[in-house]
C-alpha positions in Angstrom: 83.3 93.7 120.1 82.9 97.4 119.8 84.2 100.0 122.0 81.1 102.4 121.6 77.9 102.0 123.2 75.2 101.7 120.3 72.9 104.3 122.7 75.2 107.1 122.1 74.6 106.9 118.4 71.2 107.8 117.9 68.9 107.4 114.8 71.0 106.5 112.0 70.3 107.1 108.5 72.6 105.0 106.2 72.3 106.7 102.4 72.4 103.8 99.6 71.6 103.8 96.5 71.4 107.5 95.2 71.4 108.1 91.3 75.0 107.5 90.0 76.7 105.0 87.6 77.8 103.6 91.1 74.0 102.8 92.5 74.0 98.9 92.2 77.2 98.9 94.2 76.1 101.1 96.7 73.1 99.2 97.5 75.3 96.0 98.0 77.3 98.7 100.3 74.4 99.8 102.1 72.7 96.7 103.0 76.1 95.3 104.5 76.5 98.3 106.5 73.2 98.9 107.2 72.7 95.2 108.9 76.3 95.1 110.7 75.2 98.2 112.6 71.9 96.5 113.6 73.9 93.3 114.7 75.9 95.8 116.9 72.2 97.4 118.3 72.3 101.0 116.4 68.9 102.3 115.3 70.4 102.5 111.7 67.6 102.7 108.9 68.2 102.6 104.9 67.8 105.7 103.5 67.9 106.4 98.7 68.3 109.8 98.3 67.3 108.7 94.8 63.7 108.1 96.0 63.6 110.4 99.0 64.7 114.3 99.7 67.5 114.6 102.0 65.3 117.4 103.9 63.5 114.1 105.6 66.4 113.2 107.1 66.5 116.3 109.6 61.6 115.5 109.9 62.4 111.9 110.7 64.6 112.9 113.6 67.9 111.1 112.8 71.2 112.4 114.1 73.9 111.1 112.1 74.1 109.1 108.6 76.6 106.9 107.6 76.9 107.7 103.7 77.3 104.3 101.8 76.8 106.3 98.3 79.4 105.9 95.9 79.7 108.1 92.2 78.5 111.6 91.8 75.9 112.9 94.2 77.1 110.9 97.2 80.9 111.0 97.3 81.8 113.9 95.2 80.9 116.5 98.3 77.1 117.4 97.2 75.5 115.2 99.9 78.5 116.2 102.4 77.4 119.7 101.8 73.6 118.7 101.9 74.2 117.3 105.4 76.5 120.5 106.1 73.6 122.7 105.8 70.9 120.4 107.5 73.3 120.0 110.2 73.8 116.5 110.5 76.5 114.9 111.0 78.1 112.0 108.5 81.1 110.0 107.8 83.9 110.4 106.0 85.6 113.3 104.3 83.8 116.6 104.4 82.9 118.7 101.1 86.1 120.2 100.0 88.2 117.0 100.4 85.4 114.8 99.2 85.0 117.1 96.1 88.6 116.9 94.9 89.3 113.2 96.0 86.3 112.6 93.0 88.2 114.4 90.3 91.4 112.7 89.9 92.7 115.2 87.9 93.0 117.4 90.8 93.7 115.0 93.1 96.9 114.4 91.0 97.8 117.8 90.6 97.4 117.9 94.5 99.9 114.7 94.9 102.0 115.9 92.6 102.4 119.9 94.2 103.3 118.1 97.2 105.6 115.1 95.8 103.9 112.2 95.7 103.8 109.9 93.0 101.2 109.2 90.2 101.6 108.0 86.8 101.8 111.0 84.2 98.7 112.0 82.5 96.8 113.9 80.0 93.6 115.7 80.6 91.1 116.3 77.3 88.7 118.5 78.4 85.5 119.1 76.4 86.5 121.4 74.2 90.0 119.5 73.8 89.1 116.2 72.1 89.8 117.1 68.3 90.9 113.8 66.5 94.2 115.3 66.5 94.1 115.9 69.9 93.1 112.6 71.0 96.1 111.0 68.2 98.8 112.9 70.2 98.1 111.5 73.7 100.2 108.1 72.9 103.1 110.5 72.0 103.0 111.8 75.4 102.5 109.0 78.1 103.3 106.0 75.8 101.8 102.7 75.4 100.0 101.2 76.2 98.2 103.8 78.1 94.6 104.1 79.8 92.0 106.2 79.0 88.8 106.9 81.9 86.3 109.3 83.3 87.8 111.1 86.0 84.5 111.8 88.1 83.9 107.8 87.8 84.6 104.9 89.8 84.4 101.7 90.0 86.5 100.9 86.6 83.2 102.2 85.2 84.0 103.7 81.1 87.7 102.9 81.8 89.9 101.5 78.5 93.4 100.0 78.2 94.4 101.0 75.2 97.3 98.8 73.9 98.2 99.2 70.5 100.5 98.8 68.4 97.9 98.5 65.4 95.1 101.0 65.0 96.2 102.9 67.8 94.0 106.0 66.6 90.8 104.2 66.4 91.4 102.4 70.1 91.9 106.3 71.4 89.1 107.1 69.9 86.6 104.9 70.6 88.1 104.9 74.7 87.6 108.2 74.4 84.0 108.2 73.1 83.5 105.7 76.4 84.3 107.8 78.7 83.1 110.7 77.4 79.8 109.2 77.8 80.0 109.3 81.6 82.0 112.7 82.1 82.5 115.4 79.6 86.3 115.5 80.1 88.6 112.5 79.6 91.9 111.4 81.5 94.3 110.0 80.1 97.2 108.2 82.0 100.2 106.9 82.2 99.8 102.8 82.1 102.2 101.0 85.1 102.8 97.6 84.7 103.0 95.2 87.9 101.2 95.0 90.6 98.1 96.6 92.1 97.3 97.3 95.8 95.3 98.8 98.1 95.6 100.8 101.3 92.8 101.9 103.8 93.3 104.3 106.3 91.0 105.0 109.3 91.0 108.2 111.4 92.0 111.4 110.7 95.0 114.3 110.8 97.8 112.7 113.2 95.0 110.2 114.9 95.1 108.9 111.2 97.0 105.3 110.4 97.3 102.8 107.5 95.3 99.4 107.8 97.4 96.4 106.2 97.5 96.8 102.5 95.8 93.9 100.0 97.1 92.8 96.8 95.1 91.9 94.0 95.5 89.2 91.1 92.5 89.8 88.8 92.7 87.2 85.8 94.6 88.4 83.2 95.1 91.8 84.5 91.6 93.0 84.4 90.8 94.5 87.7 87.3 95.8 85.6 83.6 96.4 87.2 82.5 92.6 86.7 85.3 91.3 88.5 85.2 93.7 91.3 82.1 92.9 92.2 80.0 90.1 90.6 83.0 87.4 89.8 84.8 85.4 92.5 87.8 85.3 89.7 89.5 88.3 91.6 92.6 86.8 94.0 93.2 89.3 97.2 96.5 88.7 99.3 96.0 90.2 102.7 98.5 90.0 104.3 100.0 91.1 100.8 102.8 89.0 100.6 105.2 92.0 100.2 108.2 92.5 101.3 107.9 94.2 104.4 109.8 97.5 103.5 107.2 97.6 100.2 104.6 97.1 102.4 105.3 100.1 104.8 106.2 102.2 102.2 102.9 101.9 100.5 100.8 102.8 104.0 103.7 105.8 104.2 102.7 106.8 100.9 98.9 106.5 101.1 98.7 108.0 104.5 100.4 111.1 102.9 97.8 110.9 100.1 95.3 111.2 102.4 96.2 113.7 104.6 97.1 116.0 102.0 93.6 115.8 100.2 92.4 117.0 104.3 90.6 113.1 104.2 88.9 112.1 107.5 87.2 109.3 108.7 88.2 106.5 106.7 89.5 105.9 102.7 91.8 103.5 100.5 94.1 104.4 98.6 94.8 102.4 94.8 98.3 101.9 94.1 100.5 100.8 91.2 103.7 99.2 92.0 105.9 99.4 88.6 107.1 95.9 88.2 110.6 97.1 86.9 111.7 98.9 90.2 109.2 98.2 92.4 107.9 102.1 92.7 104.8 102.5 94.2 101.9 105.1 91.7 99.1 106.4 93.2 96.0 106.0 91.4 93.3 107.6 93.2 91.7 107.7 97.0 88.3 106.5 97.8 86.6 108.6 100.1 83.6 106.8 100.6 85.0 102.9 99.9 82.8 99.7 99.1 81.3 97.8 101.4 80.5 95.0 99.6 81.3 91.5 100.1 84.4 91.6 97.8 85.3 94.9 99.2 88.7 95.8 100.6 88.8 98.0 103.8 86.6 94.9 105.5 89.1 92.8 104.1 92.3 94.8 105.9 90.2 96.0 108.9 89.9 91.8 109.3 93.7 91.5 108.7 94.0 94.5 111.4 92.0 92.2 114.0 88.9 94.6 113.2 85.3 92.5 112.8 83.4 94.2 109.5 80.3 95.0 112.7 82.6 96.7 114.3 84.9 98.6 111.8 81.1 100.1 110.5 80.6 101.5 114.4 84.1 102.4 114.4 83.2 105.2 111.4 80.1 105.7 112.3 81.1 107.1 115.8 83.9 109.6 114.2 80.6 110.9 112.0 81.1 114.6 112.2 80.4 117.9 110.3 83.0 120.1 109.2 82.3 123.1 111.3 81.9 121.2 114.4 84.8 119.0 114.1 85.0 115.2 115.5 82.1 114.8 118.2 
């Protein structure tokens, strides 16, 4: 059972839906969170920002939200900054580290200022993607390589590009994908082996690593149907790893968290390169799924945490960024 007495929490707004790529999953997000938090007694209510104005939120009388928006316009730091200005408070990262964990071109350039791994990429901005530019990318990173939006989630306009025949048409038309859901393209660095996941709860020194999951998606393709509408998708939680693999990857995603300035809760996505066992980091999550084939529940469980409880858990640390944790 939770710690925190439901009373102190107040009216509860939980924001699902919204207008992204991401809105299908976010309602699967919301609806989990929104009825865990009423089996725990909160006075938690759904909220669409996609159907109602944000301004309602502060009329209606409710004192915190817990954001359950994924995609632009709900993780990317514009409703964090929203709720800034209305004065409520909200989960998760505030608006600068919510901003840059959604571009993972800067979130790489972060992680890779301060030493952390992630695979090598390319970035083809707007103005950048020229046939010829787009042929030269295999010369760089290799193949096979993978091509996505980098304001995206959910695997959403992501290719694999594998070659070795018609290499220029497969960059080209993955490419054209993602360009359909973000003006620039990144391209990166493909790492064979394993992929993992790592949440972390809290924040600054308070901040630790939950037990990371492995995942064994059919042939490799970890993609938006298997995610989330398949029950192809294997997760190992406890991983299976050997344990020194295993703490390195929460040493590693902890570090990628706090150097972003994350707070709250994330997960981090990780690579581990099947010929040496390094761990890549891929991106962090700032405002993770809460679906049932999501992955923090899935750790949070492994960490002796019940999926009612770990949403009071980061509802309670909902907090604004002027004011600090409440």
């Amino acid at each position: 059972m939770s710690l925190v007495d439901p009373r102190t929490l107040g009216k509860v707004a939980v924001l699902f839906g919204g207008s992204s790529a991401e809105r299908e999953v976010s309602i699967m997000s919301g609806n989990g969170v929104l009825a865990a938090l009423r089996a725990r007694g909160v006075d938690a209510h759904a909220f669409d920002p996609a159907a109602r104005d944000l301004v309602e939120l502060r009329n209606d009388g409710f004192a915190r939200c817990f954001v359950a928006l994924h995609g632009r316009h709900g993780e990317d730091g514009t409703v964090q900054g929203a709720l800034e200005l209305l004065g409520i408070p909200y989960t998760g990262s505030g608006v600068m580290a919510s901003s840059v964990a959604m571009d993972k071109v800067m979130t790489k350039r972060i992680w890779q200022a301060d030493g952390l791994p992630t695979p090598k990429y390319v970035r083809l901005a707007f103005d950048q993607q020229s046939r010829e530019q787009i042929r030269a990318v295999p010369d760089v990173l290799g193949l096979p390589l993978i091509v996505k939006p980098p304001r995206e989630g959910s695997s959403i306009g992501v290719t694999k590009v594998e070659g070795p025949n018609d290499v220029d048409r497969q960059m080209q038309d993955a490419v054209t994908l993602s360009a359909k859901y973000d003006a620039d393209v990144l391209c990166e660095e493909f790492i064979e082996g394993e992929e993992v996941t790592c949440a972390v709860l809290g924040s600054g020194l308070d901040a630790r690593a939950l037990p990371v999951v492995r995942i064994a998606a059919p042939a490799g393709a970890y993609d938006y149907q298997n995610k989330y509408f398949t029950d192809d998708v294997k997760y190992h939680c406890p991983s299976g790893l050997p344990e020194a693999e295993e703490r390195e990857i929460q040493h590693i995603s902890l570090a990628a968290y706090r150097t972003l300035g994350c707070r709250g809760w994330g997960r981090a996505d990780v690579m581990i390169r099947a010929s040496d066992r390094k761990p890549f980091l891929l991106e962090m999550n700032t405002s993770p799924g809460m679906t049932s084939h999501s992955l923090v529940p899935m750790s949070a469980r492994a960490a002796g945490i019940a999926y009612e409880d770990l949403c009071v858990q980061v509802l309670a640390a909902a907090t604004l960024d002027a004011k600090g944790t409440l």
